[in-house]
The first five atom37 places (N, CA, C, CB, O) and aatype in JSON, in Angstrom:
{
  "aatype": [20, 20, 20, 20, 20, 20, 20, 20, 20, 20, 20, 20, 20, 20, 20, 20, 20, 20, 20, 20, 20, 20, 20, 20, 20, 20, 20, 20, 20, 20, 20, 20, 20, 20, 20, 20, 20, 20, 20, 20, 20, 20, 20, 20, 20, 20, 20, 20, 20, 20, 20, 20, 20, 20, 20, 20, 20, 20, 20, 20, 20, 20, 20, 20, 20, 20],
  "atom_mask": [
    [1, 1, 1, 1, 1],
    [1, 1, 1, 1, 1],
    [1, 1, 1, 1, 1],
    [1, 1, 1, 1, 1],
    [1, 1, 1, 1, 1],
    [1, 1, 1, 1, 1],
    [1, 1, 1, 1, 1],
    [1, 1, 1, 1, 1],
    [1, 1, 1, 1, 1],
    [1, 1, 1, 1, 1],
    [1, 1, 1, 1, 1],
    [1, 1, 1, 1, 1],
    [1, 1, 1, 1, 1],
    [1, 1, 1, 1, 1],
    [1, 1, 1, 1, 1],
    [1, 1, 1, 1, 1],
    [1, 1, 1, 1, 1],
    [1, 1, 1, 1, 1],
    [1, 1, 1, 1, 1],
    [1, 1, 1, 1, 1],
    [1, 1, 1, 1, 1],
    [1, 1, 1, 1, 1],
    [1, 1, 1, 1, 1],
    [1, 1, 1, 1, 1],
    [1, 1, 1, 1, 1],
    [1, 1, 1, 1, 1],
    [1, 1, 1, 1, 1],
    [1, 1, 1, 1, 1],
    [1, 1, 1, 1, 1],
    [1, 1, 1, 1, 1],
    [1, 1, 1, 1, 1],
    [1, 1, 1, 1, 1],
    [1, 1, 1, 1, 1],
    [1, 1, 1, 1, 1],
    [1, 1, 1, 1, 1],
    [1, 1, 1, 1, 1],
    [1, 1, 1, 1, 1],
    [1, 1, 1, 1, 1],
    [1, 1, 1, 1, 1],
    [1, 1, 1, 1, 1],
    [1, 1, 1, 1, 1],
    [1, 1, 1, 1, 1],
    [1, 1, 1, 1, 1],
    [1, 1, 1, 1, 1],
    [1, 1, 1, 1, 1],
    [1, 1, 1, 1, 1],
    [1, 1, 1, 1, 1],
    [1, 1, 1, 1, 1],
    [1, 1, 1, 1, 1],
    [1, 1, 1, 1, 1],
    [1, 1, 1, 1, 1],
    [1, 1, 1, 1, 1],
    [1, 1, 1, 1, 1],
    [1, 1, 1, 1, 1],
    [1, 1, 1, 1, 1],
    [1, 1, 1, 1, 1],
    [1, 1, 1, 1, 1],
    [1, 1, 1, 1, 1],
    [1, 1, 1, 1, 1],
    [1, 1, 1, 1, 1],
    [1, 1, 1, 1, 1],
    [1, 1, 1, 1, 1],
    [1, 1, 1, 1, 1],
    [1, 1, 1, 1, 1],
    [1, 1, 1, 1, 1],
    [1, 1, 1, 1, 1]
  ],
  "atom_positions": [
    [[25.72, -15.16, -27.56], [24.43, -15.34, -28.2], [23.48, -14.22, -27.78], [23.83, -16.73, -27.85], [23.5, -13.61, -26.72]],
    [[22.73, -14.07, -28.72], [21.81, -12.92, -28.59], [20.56, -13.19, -27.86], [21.45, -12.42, -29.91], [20.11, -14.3, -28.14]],
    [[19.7, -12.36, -26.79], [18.88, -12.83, -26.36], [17.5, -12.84, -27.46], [18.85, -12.22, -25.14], [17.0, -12.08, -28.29]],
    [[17.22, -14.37, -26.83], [15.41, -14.59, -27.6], [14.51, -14.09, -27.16], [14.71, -15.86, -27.63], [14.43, -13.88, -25.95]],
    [[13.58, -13.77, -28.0], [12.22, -12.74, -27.97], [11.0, -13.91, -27.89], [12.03, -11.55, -29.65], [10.78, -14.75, -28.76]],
    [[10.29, -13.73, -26.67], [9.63, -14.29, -26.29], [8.15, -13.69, -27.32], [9.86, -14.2, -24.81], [8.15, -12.5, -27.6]],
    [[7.1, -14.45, -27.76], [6.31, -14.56, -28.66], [5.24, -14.15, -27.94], [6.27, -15.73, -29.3], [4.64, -15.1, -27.44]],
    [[4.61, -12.7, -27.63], [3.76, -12.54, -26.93], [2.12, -12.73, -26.77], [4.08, -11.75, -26.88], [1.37, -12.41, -25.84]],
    [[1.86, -13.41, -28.1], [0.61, -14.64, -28.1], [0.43, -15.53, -27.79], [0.22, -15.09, -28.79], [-0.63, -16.11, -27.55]],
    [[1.59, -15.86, -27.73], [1.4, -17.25, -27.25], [2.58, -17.19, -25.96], [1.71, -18.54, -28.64], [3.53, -17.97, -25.88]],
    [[2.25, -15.94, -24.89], [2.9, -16.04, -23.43], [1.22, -15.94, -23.3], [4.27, -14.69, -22.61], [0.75, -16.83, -22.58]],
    [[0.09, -14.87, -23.95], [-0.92, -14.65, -23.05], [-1.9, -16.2, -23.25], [-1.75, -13.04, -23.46], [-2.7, -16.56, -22.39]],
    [[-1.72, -16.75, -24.17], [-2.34, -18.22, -24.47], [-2.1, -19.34, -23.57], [-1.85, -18.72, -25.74], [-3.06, -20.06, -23.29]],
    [[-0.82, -19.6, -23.02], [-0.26, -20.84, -22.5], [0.24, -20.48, -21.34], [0.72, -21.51, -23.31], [1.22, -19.75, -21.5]],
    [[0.02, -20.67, -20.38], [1.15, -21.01, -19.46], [1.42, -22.59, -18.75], [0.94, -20.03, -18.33], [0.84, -23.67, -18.82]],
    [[2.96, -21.89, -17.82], [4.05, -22.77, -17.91], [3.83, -23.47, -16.13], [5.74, -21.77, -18.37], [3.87, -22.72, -15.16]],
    [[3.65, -24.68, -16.03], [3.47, -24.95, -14.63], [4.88, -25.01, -14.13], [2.64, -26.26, -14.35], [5.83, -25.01, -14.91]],
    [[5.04, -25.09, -12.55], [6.4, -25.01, -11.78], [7.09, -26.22, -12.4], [6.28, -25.13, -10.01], [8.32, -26.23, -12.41]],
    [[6.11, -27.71, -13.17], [6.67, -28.52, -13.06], [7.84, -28.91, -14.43], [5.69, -29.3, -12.68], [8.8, -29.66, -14.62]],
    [[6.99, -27.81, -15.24], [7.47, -27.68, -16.57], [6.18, -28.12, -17.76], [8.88, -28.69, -16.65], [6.2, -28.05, -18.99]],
    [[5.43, -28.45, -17.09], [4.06, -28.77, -18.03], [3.47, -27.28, -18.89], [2.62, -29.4, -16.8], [3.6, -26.19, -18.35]],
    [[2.63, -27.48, -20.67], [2.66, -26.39, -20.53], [1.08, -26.58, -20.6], [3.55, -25.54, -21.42], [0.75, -27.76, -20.49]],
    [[-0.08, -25.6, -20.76], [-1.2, -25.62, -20.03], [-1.75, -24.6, -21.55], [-1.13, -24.96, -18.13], [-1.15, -23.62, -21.98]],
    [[-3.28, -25.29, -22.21], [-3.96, -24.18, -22.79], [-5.08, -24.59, -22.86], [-3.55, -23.68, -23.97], [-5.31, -25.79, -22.69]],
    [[-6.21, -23.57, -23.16], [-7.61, -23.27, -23.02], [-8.25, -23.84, -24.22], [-7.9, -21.77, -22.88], [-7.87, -23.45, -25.32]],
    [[-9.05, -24.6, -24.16], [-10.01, -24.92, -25.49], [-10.65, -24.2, -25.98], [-10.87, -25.7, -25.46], [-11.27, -23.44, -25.25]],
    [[-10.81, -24.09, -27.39], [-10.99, -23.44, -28.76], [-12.31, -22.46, -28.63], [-11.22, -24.67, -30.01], [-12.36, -21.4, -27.99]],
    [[-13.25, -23.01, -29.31], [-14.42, -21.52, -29.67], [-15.26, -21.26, -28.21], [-15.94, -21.99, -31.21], [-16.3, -21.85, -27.91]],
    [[-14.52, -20.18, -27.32], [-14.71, -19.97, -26.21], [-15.85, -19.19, -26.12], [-13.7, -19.54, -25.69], [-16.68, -19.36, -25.22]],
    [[-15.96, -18.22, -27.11], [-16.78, -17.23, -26.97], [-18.02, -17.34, -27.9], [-16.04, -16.06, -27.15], [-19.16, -16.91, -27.73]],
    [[-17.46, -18.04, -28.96], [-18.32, -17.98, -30.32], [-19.67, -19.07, -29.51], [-17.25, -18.82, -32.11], [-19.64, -20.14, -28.9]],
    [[-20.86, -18.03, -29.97], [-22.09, -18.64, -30.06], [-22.62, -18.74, -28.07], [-21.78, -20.39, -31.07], [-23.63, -19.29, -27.64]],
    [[-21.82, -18.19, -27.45], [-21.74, -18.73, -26.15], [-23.06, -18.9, -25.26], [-20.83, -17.9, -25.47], [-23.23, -19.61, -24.27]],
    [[-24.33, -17.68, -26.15], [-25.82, -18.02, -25.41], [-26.6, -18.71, -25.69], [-26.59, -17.26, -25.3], [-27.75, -18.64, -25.26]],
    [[-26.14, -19.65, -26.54], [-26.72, -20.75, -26.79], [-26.4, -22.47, -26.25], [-26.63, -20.58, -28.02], [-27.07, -23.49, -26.28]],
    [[-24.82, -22.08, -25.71], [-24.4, -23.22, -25.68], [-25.46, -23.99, -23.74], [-22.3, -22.97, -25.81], [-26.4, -23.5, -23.12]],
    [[-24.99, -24.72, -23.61], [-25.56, -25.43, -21.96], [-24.76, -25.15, -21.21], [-25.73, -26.99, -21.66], [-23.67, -25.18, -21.77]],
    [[-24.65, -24.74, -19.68], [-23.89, -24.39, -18.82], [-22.68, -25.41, -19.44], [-24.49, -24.52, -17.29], [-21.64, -25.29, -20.1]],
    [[-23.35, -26.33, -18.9], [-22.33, -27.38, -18.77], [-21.03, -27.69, -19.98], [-23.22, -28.64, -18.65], [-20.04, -28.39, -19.74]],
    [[-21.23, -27.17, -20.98], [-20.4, -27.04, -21.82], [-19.88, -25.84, -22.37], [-20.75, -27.63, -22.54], [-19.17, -25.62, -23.35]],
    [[-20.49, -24.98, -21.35], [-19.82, -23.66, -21.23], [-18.66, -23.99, -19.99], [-21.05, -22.33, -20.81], [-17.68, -23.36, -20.41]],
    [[-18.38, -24.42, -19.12], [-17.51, -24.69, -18.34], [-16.49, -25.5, -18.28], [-17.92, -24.84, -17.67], [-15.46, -25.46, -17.61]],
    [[-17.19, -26.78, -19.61], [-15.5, -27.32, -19.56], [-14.98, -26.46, -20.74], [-15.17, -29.25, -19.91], [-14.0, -27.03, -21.22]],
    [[-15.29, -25.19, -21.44], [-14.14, -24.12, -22.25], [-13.01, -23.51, -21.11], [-15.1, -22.56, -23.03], [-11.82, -23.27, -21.29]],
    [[-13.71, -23.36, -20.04], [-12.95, -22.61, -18.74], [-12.02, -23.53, -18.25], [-13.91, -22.17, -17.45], [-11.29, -23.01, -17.41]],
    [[-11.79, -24.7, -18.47], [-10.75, -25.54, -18.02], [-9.34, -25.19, -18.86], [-11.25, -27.07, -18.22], [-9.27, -24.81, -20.03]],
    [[-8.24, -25.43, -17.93], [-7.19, -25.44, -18.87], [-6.54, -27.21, -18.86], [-5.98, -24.13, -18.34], [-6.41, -27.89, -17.85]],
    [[-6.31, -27.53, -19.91], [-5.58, -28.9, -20.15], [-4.18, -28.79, -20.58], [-6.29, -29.72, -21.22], [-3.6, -27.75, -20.88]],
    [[-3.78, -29.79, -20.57], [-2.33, -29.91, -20.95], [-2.08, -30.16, -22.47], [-1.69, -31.08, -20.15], [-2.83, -30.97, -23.01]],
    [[-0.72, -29.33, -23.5], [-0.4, -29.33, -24.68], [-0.33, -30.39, -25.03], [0.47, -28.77, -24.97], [0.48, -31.06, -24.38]],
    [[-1.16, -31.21, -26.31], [-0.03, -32.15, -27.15], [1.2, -32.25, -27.15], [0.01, -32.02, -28.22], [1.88, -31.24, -27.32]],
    [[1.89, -33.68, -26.94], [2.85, -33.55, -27.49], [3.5, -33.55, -28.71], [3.15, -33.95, -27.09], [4.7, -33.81, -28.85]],
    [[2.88, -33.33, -29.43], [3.12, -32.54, -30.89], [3.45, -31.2, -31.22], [2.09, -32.58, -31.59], [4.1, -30.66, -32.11]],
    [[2.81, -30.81, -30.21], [2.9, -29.02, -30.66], [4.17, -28.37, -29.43], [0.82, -27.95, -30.28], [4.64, -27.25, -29.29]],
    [[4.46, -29.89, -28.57], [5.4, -29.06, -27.48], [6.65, -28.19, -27.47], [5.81, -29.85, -26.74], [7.04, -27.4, -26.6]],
    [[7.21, -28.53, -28.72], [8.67, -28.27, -29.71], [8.11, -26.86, -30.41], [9.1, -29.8, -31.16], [8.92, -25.94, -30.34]],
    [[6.78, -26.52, -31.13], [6.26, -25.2, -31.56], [6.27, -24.47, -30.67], [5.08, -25.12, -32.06], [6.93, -23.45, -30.9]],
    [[5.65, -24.53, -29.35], [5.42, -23.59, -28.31], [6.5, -22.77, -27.31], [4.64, -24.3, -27.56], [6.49, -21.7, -26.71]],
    [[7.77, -24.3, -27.51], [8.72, -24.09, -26.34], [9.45, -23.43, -27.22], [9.42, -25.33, -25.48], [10.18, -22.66, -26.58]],
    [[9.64, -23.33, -28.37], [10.57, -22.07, -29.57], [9.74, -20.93, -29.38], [10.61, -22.45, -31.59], [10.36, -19.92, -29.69]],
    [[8.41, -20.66, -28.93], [7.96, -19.38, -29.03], [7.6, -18.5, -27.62], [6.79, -19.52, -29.88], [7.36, -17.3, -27.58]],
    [[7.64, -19.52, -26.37], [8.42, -18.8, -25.45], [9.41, -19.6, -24.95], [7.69, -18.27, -24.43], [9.25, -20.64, -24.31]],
    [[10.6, -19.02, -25.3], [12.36, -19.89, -24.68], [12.42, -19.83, -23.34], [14.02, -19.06, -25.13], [12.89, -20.83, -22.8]],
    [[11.98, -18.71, -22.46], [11.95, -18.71, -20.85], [10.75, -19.43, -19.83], [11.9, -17.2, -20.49], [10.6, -19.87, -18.69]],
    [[10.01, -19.21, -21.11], [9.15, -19.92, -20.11], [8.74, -21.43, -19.55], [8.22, -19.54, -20.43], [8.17, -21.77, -18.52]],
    [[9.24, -22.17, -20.62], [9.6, -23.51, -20.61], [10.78, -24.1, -20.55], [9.2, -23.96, -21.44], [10.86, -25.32, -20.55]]
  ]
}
C-alpha cells in the first residue's frame, strides 16, 4: 500500500492528544476582535474536543496523527 498524505490544514487546525483525543479552536477568532469583551475573547483561545461526528472526516485527513 501506498503511503497517505497527510492534509496539511487540517494538521495546522487540530491536534492529536497522547490519549488519542482530537482537539480544535473555536470559530470567528479574529473577526471583529476590538469589539468583542475580554472575556469572550478568551474562551476563542481555548481548545475543546471534536464532535463526534466529524471524528471519521478528520481522522481520513490526518492518517498518522490519529
Amino acid at each position: 500500500m501506498p503511503k497517505l498524505k497527510t492534509h496539511k490544514g487540517a494538521q495546522a487546525r487540530f491536534k492529536v492528544t497522547p490519549t488519542g483525543k482530537i482537539l480544535r479552536v473555536k470559530g470567528p477568532k479574529s473577526h471583529f476582535r476590538r469589539r468583542k469583551a475580554y472575556r469572550v475573547k478568551k474562551l476563542f483561545d481555548t481548545t475543546i474536543p471534536l464532535d463526534r461526528a466529524d471524528r471519521k472526516r478528520v481522522t481520513r485527513l490526518i492518517p498518522y496523527g490519529a
